[in-house]
FIRO-731211 format. One record per residue (C-alpha): x, y, z; residue in three letters. Coordinates in Angstrom, 1 decimal. Example, Ala and Ser with C-alpha at 12.3 -4.5 7.8 and 13.67 -1.06 7.14 Angstrom:
PT	east	north	up	kolti
PT	12.3	-4.5	7.8	ALA
PT	13.7	-1.1	7.1	SER
This chain:
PT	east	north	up	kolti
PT	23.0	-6.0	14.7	UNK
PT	21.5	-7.4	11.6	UNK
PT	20.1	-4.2	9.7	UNK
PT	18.1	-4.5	5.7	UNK
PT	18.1	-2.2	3.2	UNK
PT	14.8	-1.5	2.0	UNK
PT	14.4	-0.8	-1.9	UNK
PT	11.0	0.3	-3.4	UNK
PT	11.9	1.2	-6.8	UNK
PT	9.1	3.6	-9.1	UNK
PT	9.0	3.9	-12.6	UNK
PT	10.9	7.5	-11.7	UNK
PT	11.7	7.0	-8.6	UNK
PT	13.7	4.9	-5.7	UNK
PT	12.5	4.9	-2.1	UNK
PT	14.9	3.4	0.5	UNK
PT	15.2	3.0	4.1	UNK
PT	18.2	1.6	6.1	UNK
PT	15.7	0.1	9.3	UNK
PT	16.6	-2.6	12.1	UNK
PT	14.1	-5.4	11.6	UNK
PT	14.3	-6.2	15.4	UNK
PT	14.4	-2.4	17.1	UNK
PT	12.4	-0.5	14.3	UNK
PT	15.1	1.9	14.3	UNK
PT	15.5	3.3	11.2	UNK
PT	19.3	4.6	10.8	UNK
PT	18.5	6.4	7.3	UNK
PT	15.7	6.6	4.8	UNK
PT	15.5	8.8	1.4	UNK
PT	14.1	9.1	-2.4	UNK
PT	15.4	9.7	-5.5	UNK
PT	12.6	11.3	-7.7	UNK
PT	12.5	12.2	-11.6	UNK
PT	14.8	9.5	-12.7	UNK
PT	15.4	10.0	-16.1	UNK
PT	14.5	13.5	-16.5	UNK
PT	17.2	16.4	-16.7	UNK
PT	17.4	17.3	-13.3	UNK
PT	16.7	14.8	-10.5	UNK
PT	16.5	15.2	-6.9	UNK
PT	17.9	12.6	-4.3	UNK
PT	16.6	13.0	-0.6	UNK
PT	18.3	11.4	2.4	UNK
PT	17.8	11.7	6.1	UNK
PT	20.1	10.1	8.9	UNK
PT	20.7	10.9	12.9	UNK
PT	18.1	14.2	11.8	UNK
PT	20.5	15.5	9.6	UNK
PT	18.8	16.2	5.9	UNK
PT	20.4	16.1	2.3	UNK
PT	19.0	17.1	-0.7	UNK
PT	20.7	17.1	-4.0	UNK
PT	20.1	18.0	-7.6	UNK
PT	21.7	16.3	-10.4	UNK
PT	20.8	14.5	-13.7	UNK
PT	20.5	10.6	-12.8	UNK
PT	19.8	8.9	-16.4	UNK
PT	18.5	5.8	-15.0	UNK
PT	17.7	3.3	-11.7	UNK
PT	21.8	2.4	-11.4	UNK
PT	22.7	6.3	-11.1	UNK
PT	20.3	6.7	-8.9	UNK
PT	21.2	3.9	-6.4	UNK
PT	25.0	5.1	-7.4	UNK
PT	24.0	8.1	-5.4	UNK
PT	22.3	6.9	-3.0	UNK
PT	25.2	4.8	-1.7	UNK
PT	27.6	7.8	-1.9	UNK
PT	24.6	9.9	0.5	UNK
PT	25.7	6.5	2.7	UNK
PT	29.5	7.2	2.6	UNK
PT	28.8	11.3	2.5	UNK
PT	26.5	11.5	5.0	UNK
PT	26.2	8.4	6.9	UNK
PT	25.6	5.8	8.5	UNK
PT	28.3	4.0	6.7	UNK
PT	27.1	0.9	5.3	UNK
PT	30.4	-0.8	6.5	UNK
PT	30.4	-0.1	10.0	UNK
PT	26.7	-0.5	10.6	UNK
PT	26.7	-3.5	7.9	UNK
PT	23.5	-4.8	5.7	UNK
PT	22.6	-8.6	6.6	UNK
PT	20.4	-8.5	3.5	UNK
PT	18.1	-6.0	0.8	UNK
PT	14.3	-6.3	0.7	UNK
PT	12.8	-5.0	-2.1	UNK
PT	8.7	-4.5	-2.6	UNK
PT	7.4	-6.3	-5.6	UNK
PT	4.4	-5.0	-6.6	UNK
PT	2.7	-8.2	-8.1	UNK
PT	3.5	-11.9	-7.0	UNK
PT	0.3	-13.3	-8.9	UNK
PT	-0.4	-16.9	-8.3	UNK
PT	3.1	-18.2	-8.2	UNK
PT	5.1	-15.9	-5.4	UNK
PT	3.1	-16.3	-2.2	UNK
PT	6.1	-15.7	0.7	UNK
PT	9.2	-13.8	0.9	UNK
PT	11.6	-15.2	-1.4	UNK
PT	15.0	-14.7	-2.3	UNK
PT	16.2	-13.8	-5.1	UNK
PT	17.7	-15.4	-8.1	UNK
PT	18.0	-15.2	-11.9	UNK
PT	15.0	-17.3	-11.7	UNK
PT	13.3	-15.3	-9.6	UNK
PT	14.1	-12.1	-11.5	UNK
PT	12.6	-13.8	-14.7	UNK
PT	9.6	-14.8	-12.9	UNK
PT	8.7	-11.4	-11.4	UNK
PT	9.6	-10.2	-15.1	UNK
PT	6.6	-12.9	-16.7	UNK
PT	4.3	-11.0	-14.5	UNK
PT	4.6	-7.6	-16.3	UNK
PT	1.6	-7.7	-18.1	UNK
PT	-0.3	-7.6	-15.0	UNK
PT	1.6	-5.1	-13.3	UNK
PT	2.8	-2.8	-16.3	UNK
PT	3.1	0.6	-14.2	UNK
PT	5.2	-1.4	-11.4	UNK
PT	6.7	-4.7	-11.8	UNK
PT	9.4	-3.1	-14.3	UNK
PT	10.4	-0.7	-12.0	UNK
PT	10.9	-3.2	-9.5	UNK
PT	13.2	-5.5	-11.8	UNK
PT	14.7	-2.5	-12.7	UNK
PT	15.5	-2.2	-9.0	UNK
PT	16.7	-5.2	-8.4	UNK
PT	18.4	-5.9	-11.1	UNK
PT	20.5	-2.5	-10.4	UNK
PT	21.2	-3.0	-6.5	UNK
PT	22.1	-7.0	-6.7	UNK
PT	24.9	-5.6	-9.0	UNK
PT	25.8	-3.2	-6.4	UNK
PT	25.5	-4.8	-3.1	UNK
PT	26.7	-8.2	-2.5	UNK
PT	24.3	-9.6	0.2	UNK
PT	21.2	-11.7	-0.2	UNK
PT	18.1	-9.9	-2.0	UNK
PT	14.9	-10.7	-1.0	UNK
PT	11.7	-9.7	-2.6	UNK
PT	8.9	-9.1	-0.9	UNK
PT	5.7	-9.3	-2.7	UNK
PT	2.3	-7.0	-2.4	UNK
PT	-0.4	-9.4	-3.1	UNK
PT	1.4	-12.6	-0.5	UNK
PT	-1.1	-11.4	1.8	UNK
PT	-4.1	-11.9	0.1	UNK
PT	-2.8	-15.7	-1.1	UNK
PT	-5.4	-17.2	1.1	UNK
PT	-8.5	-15.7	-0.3	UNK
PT	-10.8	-18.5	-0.9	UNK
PT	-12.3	-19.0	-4.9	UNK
PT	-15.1	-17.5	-3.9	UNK
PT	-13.7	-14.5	-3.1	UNK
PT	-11.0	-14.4	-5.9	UNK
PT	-13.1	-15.5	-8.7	UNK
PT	-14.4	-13.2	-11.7	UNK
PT	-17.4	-14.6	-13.1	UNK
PT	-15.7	-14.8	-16.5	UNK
PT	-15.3	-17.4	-18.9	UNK
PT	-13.0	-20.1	-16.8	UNK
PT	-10.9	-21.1	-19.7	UNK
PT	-10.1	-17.6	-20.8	UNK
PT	-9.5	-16.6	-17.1	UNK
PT	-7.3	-19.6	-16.6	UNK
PT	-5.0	-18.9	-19.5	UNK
PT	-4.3	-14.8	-19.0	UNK
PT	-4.0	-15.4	-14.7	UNK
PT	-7.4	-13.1	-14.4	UNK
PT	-8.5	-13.5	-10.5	UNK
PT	-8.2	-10.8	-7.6	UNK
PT	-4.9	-10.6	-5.8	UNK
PT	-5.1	-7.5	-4.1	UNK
PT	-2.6	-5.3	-2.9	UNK
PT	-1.3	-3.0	-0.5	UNK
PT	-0.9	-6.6	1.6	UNK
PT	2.3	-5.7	3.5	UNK
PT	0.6	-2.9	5.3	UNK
PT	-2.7	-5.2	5.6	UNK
PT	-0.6	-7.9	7.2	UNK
PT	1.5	-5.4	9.2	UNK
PT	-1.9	-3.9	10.6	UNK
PT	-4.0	-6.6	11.5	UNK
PT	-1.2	-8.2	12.9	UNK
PT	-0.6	-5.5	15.4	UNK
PT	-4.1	-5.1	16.2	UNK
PT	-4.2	-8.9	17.2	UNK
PT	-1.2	-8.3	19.2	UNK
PT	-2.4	-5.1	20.9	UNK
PT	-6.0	-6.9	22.2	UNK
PT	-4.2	-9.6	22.6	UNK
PT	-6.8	-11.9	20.4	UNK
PT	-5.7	-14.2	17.4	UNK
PT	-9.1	-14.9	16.6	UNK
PT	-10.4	-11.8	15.5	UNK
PT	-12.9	-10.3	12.6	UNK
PT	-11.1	-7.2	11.3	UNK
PT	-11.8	-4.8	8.3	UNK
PT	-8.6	-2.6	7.6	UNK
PT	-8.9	0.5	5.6	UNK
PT	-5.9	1.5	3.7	UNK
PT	-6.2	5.0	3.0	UNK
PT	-3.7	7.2	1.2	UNK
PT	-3.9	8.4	-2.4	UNK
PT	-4.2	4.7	-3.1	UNK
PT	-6.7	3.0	-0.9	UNK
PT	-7.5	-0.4	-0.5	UNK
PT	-10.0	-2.7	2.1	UNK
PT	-9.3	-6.2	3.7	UNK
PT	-11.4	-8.7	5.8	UNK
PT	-9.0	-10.5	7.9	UNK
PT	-10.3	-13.6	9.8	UNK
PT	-8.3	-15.0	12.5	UNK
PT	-5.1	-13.5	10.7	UNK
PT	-5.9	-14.5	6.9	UNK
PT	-7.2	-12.5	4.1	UNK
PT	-10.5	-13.2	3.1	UNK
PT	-11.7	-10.8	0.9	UNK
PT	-9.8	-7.2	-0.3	UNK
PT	-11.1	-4.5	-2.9	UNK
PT	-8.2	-4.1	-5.2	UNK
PT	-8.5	-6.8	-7.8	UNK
PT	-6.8	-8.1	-10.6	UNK
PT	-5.1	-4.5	-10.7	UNK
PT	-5.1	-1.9	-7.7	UNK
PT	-7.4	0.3	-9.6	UNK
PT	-10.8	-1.8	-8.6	UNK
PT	-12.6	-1.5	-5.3	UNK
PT	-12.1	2.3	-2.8	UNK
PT	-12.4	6.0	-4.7	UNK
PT	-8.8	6.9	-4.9	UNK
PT	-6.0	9.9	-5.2	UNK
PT	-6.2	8.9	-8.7	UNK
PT	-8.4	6.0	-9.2	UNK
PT	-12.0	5.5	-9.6	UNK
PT	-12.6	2.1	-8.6	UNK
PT	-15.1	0.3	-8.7	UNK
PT	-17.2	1.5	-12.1	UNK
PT	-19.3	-0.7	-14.7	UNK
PT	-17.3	-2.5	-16.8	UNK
PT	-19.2	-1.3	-20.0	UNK
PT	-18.5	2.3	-19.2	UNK
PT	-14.6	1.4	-20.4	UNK
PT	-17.1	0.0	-24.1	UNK
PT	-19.1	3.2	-23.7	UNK
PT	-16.0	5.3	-23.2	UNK
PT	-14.3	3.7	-26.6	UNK
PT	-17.3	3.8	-28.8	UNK
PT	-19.2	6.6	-28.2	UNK
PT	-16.5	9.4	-26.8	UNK
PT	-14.2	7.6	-29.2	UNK
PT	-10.9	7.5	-26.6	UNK
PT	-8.3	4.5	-27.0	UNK
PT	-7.6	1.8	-24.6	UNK
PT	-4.8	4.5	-23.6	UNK
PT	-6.6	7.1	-23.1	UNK
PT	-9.0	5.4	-21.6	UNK
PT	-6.4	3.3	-19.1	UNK
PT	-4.5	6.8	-18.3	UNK
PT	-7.9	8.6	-17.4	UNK
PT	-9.2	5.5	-14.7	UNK
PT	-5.6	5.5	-13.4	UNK
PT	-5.0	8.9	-13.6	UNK
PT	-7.5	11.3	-14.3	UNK
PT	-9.8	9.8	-11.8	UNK
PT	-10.8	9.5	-8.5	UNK
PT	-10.8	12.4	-6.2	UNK
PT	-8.9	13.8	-8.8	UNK
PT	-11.2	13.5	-11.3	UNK
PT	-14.3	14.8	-8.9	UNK
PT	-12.5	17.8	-7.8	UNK
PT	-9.7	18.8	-9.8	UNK
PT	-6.7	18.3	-6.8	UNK
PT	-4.8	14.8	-6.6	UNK
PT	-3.8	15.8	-3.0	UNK
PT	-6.2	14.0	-0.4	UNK
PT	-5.6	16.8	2.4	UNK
PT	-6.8	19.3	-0.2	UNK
PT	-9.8	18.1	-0.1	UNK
PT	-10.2	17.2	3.4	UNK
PT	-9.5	20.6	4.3	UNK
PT	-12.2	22.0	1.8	UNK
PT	-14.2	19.5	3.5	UNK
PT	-14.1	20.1	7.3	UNK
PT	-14.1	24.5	5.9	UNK
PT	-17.7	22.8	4.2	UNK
PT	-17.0	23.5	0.5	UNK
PT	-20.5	22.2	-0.9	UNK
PT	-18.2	20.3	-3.6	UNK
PT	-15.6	18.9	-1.5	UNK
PT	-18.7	17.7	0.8	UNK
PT	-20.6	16.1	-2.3	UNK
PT	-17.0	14.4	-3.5	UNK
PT	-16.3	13.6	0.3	UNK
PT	-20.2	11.5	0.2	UNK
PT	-19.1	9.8	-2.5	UNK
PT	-15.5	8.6	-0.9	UNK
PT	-17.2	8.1	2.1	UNK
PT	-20.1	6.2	0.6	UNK
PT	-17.8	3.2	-0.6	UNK
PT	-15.7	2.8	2.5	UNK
PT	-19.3	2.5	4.0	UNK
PT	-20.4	-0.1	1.6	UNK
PT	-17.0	-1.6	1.5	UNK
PT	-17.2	-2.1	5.7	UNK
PT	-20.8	-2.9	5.8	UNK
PT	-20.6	-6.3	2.8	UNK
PT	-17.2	-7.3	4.9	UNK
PT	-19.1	-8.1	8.2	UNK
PT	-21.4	-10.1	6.3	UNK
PT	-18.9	-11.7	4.6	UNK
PT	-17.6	-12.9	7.8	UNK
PT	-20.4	-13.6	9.9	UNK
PT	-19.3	-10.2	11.9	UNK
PT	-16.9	-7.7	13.0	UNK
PT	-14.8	-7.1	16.0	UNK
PT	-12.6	-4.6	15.0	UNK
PT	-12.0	-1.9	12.2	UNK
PT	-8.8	-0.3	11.7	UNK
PT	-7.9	3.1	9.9	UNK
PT	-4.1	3.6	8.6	UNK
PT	-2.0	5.2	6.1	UNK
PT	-2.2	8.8	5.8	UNK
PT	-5.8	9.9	5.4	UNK
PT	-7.0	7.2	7.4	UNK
PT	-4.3	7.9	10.1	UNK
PT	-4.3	11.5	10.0	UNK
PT	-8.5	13.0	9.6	UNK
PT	-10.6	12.6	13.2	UNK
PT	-13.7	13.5	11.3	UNK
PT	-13.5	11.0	8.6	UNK
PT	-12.9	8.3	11.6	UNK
PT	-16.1	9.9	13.6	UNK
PT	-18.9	10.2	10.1	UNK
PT	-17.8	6.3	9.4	UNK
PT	-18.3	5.6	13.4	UNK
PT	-21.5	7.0	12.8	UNK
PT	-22.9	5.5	9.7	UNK
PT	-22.1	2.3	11.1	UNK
PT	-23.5	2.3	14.2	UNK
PT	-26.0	0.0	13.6	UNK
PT	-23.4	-2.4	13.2	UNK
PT	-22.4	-1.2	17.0	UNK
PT	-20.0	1.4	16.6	UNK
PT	-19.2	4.7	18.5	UNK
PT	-16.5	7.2	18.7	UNK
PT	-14.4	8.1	21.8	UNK
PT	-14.2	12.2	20.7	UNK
PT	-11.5	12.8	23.0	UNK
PT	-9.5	9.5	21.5	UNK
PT	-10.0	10.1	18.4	UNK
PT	-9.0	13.5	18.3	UNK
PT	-5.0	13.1	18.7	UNK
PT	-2.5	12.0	16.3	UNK
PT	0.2	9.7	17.5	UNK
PT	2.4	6.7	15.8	UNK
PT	1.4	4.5	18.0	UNK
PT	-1.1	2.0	17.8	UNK
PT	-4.7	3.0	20.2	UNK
PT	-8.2	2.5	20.0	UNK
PT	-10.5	5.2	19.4	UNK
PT	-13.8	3.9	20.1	UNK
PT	-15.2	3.9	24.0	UNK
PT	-13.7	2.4	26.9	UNK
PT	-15.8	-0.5	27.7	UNK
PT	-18.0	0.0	24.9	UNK
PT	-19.8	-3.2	24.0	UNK
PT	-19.6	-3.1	20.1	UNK
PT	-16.9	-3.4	17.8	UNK
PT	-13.7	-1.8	18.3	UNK
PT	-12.3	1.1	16.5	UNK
PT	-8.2	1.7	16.1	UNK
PT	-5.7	3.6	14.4	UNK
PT	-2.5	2.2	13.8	UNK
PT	0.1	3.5	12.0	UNK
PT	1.7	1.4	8.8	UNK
PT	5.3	0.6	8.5	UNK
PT	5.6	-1.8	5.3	UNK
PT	9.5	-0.7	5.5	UNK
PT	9.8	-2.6	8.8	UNK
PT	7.0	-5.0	7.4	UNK
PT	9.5	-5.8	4.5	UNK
PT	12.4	-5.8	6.8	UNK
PT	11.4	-8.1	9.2	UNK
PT	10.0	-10.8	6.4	UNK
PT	13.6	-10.0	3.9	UNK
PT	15.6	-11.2	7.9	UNK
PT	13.0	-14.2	7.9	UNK
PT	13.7	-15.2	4.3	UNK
PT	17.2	-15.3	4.4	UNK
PT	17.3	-16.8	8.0	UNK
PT	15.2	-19.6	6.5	UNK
């Protein structure tokens, strides 16, 4: 049984997840959160049984220290159930890392030259892998968030910049959030049984992102250079004029900081309506808070936009997806877009729509002529784990 570890290492924080890249099974999955700070907590979940533990963990190698004692502790024993290899999420692959690749010292210091694009990831994920390839002994594999979107076409990738100054500081969309975009519209394909399809897929969690996938590739996503362009976020605002960030610095005199942490941070539903958590607001929403209803227009304004320049992009639309947790989890949100797009076709099955379930199902009407509506479910742990077996098998 070939079983990968899955690391996704934060800049305070180190997910994991022990998962069969052939079952799905997952045989243990956990986080360690506040890193660094006096007292950290380390979550970890096997066979139903749940651990939690507080301690001080002064950096990334204490953590993983820990987690692997949870293993030993708790179970399953890494031993007996074995690890054929570790697959780790890299944030930001830019131009040069466009598959799965395993990783060297090379590797490591390539990942590292792409810091400045990644600042508030792609150190954490060193750190991370740096840390476990001293600890476990098995291939590493890293497993990168913008491979997906590799096949955008210049057209879609290019900022109408000066090209010299683009070409020497690697300024061009990438997108992220591509294992799940991969993982999705690959499933859809597989569910209707079509390879040449024209799908949207909306990523929505506290980060949120868009794709148009055309006969499996990426053609166009809304997360850019960074992951704070395109959707309203958790946390981001998205798309915004450019010379607000000028506006921002001369006139309400804030630094690039400032300026940086509130777009990334302060923004977004956050910024609109003062609570970071999504389901917050949804449930203000669906209760008809006038607030959470205007901040709600807003959201669901740009997914509209978003879905509506994506079918002209590719000459149509056959299917659009929902996933992550808001777009997984809210039946209304899935029923309003159904019904601001239905001059594109759409409709709503009420009675499909209303459930949730993990598994992949469409929502839209049986037999319905237009475009099809689905939910499905992410997993970018099995996503990862499948492409870190693929990697090392290669």
């Amino acid at each position: 049984m070939s079983n990968v570890l899955v690391l996704n290492a934060g800049s305070s924080s180190l997910k994991y997840q022990l998962v069969n890249p052939d079952s799905g099974e997952v045989l243990a999955d956990g986080i360690a959160e506040k890193i660094g700070e006096a007292i950290s907590r380390v979550k970890h979940t096997t066979a139903g049984v749940k651990e939690t533990r507080e301690l001080p963990l002064a950096d990334h190698a204490a953590a993983l220290r820990e987690v692997l004692a949870l293993f030993e502790e708790i179970g399953p024993r890494l031993d007996e159930v074995g690890i054929t290899a570790v697959g780790h999420r890299v944030v930001h692959g830019g131009a040069t890392y466009s598959l799965p690749t395993v990783i060297d010292d090379t590797v490591v210091a390539g990942i590292e030259a792409l810091n400045p694009l990644a600042p508030l990831h792609n150190p954490a994920n060193v750190t991370g892998i740096t840390v476990a390839r001293e600890l476990l002994n098995v291939p590493h594999v890293a497993v990168f968030d913008t491979a997906f979107f590799s096949t955008l076409p210049p057209a879609a990738y290019t900022y109408a910049i000066d090209e010299d100054v683009a070409r020497e500081h690697n300024i061009r969309r990438y997108g992220f959030h591509g294992t799940s975009h991969q993982y999705v519209s690959s499933t859809v394909s597989d569910f209707l049984g079509r390879d040449d399809l024209k799908q949207v897929v909306l990523h929505l969690g506290n980060g949120a992102s868009a794709s148009a996938v055309v006969n499996g590739q990426a053609v166009d996503t809304s997360m850019g250079l960074t992951p704070l362009e395109g959707l309203v976020m958790g946390t981001r605002c998205g798309d915004l004029d450019p010379a607000i960030i000028f506006h921002l610095n001369r006139v309400a005199g804030l630094s690039l900081d400032e300026i940086d942490t509130l777009l990334n941070k302060k923004s977004g539903v956050y910024g609109l309506y003062g609570h970071v958590d999504m389901r917050h607001l949804e449930d203000a929403w669906h209760a008809g808070e006038p607030k959470a209803i205007a901040v709600m227009d807003v959201y669901r304004h740009r997914l509209v936009k978003y879905v509506g320049a994506y079918a002209a992009v590719m000459g149509g639309i056959d299917v659009l997806t929902f996933t992550a947790g808001v777009g997984e989890n809210d039946p209304q949100l899935r029923a309003d877009m159904a019904e601001a797009l239905s001059f594109l076709g759409f409709a709503i099955d009420a009675e499909a729509n209303a459930p949730r379930s993990k598994e992949p199902r469409v929502v839209s009407p049986a037999g319905h002529p237009g475009p099809v509506i689905m939910v499905v479910p992410t997993n970018e742990e099995l996503a990862i784990a499948q492409r870190t077996l693929a990697a090392v098998a290669d």
